[in-house]
LUMFI-808352 format. One line per 3 residues: number of its first residue (from 1); their letters; for each residue z negated, x negated, y negated of C-alpha. Coordinates in nm, 3 decimals, m for minus. Example, Ala and Ser with C-alpha at 12.3 -4.5 7.8 and 13.67 -1.06 7.14 Angstrom:
# LUMFI-808352
1	AS	m0.780:m1.230:0.450  m0.714:m1.367:0.106
This chain:
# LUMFI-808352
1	XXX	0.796:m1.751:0.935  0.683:m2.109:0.933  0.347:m2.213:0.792
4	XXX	0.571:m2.388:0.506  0.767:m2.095:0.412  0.427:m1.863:0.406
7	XXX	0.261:m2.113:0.172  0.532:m2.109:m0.095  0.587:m1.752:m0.067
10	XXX	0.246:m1.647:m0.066  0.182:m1.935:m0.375  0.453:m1.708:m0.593
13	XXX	0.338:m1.390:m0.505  m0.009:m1.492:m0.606  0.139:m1.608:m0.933
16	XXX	0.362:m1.330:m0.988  0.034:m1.083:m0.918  m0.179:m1.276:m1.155
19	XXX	0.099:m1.277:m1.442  0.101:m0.921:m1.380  m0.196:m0.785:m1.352
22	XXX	m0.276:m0.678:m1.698  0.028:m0.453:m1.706  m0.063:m0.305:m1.303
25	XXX	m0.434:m0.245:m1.456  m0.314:m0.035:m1.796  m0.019:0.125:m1.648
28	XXX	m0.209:0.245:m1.327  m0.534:0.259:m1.452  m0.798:0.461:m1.209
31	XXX	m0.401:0.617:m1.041  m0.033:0.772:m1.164  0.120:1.033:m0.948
34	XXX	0.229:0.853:m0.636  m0.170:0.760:m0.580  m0.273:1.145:m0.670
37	XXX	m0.008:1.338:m0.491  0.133:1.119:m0.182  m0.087:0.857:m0.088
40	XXX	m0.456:0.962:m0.149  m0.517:1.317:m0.062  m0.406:1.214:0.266
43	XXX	m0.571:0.892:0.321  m0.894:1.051:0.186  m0.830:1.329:0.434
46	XXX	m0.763:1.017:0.695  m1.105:0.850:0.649  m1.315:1.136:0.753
49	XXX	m1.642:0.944:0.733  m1.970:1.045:0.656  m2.116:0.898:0.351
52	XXX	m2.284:0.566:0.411  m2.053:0.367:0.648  m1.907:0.017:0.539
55	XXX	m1.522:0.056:0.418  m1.283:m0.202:0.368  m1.047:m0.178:0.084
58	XXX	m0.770:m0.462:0.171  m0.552:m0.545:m0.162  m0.743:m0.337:m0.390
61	XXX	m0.553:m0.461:m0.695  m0.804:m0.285:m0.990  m1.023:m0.147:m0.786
64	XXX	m0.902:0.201:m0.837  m0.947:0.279:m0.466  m1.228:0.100:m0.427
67	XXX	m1.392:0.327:m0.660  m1.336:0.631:m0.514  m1.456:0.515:m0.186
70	XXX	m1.767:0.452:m0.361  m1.765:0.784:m0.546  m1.809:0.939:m0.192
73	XXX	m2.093:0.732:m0.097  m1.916:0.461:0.091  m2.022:0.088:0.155
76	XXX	m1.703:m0.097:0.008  m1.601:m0.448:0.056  m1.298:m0.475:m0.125
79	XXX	m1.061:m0.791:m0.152  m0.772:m0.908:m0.319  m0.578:m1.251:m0.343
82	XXX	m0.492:m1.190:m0.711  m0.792:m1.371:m0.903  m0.669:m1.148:m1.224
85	XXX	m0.656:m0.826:m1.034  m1.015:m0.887:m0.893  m1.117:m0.934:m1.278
88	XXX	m0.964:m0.613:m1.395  m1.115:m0.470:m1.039  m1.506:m0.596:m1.163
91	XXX	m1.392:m0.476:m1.520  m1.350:m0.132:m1.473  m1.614:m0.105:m1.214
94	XXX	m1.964:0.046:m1.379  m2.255:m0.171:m1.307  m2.428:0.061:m1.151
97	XXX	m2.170:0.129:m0.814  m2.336:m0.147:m0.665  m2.243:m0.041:m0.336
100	XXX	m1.872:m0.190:m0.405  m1.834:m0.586:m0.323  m1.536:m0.735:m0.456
103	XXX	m1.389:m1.078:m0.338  m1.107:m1.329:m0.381  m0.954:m1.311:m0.050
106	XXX	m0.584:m1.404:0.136  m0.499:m1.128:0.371  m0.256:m1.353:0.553
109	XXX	m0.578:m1.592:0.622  m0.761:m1.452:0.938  m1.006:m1.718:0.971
112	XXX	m1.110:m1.620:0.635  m1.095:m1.223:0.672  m1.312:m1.268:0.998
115	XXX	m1.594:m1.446:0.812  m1.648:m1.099:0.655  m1.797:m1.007:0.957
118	XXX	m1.731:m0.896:1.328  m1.714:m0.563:1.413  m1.872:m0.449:1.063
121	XXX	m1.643:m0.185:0.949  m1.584:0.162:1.066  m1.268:0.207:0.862
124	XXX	m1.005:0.007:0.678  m0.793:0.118:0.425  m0.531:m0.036:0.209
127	XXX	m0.300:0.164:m0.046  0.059:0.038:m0.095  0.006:m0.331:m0.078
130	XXX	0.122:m0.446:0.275  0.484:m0.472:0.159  0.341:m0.774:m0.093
133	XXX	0.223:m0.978:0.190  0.433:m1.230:0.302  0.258:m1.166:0.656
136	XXX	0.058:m0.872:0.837  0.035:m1.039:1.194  m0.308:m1.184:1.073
139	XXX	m0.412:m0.902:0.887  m0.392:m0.678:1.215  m0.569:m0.933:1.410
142	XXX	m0.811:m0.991:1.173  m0.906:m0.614:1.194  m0.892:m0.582:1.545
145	XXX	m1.246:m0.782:1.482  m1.383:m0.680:1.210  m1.349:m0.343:1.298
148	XXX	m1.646:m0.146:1.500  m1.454:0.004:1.825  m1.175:0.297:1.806
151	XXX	m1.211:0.277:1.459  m0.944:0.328:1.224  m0.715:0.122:0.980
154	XXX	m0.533:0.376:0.736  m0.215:0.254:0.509  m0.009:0.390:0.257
157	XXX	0.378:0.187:0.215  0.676:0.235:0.091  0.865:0.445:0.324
160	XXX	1.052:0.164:0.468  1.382:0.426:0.574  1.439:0.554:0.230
163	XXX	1.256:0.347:m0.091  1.350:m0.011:0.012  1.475:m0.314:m0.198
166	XXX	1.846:m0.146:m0.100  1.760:0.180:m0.199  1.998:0.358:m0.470
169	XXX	1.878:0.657:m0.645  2.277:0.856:m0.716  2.308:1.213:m0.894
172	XXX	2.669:1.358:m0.855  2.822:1.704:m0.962  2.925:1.949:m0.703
175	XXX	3.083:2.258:m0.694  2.862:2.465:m0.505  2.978:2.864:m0.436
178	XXX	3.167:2.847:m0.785  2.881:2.693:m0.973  2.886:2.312:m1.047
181	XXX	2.521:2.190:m0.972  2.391:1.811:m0.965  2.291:1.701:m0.632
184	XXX	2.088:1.454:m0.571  2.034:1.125:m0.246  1.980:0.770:m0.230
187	XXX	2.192:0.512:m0.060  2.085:0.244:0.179  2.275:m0.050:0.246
190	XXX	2.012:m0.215:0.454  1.701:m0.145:0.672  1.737:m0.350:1.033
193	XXX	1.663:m0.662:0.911  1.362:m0.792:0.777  1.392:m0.902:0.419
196	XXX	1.221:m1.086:0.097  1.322:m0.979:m0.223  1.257:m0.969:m0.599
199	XXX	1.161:m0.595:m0.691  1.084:m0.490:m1.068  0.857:m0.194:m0.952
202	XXX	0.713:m0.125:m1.294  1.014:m0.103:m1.592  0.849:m0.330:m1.879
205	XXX	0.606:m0.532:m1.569  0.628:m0.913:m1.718  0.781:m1.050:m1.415
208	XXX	0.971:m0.910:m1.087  0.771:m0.916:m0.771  0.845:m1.053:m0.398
211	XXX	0.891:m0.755:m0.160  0.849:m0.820:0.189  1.049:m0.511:0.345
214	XXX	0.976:m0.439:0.746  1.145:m0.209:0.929  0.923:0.059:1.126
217	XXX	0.932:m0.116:1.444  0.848:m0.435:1.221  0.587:m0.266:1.061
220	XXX	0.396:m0.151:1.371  0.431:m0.443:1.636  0.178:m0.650:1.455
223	XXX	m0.040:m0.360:1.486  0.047:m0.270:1.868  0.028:m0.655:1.956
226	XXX	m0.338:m0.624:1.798  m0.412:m0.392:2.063  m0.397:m0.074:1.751
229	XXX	m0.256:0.242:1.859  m0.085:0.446:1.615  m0.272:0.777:1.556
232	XXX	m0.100:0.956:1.257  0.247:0.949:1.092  0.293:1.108:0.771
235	XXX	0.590:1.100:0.586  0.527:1.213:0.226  0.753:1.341:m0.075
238	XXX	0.702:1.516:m0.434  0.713:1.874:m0.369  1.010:2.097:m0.550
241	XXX	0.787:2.218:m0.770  0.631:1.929:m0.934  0.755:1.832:m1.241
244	XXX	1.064:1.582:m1.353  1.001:1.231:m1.489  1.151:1.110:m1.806
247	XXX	1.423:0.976:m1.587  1.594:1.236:m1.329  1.662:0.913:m1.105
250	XXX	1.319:0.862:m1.040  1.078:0.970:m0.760  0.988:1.351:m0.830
253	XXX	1.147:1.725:m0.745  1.516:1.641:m0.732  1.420:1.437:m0.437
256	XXX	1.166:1.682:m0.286  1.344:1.653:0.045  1.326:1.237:0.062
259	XXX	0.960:1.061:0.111  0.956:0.718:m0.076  0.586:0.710:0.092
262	XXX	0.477:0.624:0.468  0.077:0.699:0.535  m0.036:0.555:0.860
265	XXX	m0.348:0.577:1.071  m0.399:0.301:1.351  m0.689:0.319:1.600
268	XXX	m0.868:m0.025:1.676  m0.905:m0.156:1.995  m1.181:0.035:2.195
271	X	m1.289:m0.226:2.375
């Protein structure tokens, strides 16, 4: 992507973040169920810090993360480009966690990332936000500095295979053993190729958002070229038993045996 192109996108998705961030901060508030069942019981379990160490929260959107990390005694420097999600973020934060420090910060800007400070963190974390950056080469190499040895960088995504912009959620009636049951998939029509497109993740959200869908080999090179080695994979769905949305076409039990989430654990360069 040329430095042209990454300007104007990153320029809308700013825009597009800061038109909706009021509806992000009431409809996810301090998390819904894709926070509480797939993505942080296992990056929680990921961390495995003592209490004390500095954390970085990268896109913390409202801060709900960045909250919890504090709730267990962490040292949080938390950043997000979105000027309005970074007011929501300081909203909802009581005075008192004082060990959270929240900034206005690119995370396609390296120069700027590094000023944070070299080799200051012994873990990164970011929760379903690198598929809104129009760029994660800097990101990586960003960490691979601010990051204190072997230490390690844990994401939650999309799953890039199964909940992409292409992804379609399809219920059809089968006869099964003399019984007609629904049976539920998705459909993908695309996954190679690296994509930008406009995503309405929330139904009501003010405005549609820019997705920046990576493959898994697109996902991870930034990391690898970084010098990161990946560390854990886990692929993570609803289980059977947990209960039906509104809207038996969304994310829940009928599609207990397809993750929509990706949780990954790089290690930084140990030197």
């Amino acid at each position: 992507m040329n430095e042209r192109d990454l300007q104007r996108e990153n320029l809308e998705t700013r825009r597009v973040w800061n038109q909706n961030a009021a509806y992000w901060d009431e409809y996810m508030g301090e998390g819904n169920d894709f926070v509480e069942q797939l993505c942080w019981p296992v990056m929680d379990r990921l961390l495995d810090l003592p209490p004390g160490k500095q954390v970085l929260d990268i896109a913390c959107g409202n801060g709900l993360t960045s909250r919890r990390l504090a709730e267990q005694g962490y040292q949080v420097v938390a950043f997000d480009f979105s000027e309005e999600l970074i007011a929501r973020a300081v909203a909802r934060t009581p005075p008192d966690m004082e060990q959270i420090e929240f900034h206005v910060l690119d995370a396609t800007d390296k120069s700027a990332l590094v000023n944070l400070g070299e080799g200051k963190f012994e873990a990164a974390i970011s929760n379903m936000a690198l598929f809104d950056m129009a760029q994660i080469d800097p990101l990586f190499q960003a960490l691979s500095i601010l990051l204190k040895p072997g230490s390690g960088f844990i994401f939650s995504v999309v799953h890039p295979c199964f909940n992409n912009p292409t992804t379609q959620m399809v219920a059809e009636l089968e006869d099964k053993d003399g019984e007609l049951v629904t049976v539920y998939s998705v459909k993908i029509r695309r996954y190679i190729t690296p994509s930008v497109d406009y995503v309405r993740a929330l139904r009501g959200q003010p405005e549609p958002q820019l997705e920046f869908h990576r493959s898994l080999q697109d996902l991870l090179k930034p990391a690898f070229n970084a010098g990161f080695v990946l560390d854990v994979l886990e692929e993570r769905a609803f289980p059977p038993g947990h209960p039906p949305g509104k809207n038996p076409l969304s994310w829940g039990a009928n599609f207990s045996e397809i993750p929509p989430v990706l949780v990954i654990r790089v290690r930084a360069p140990s030197g």
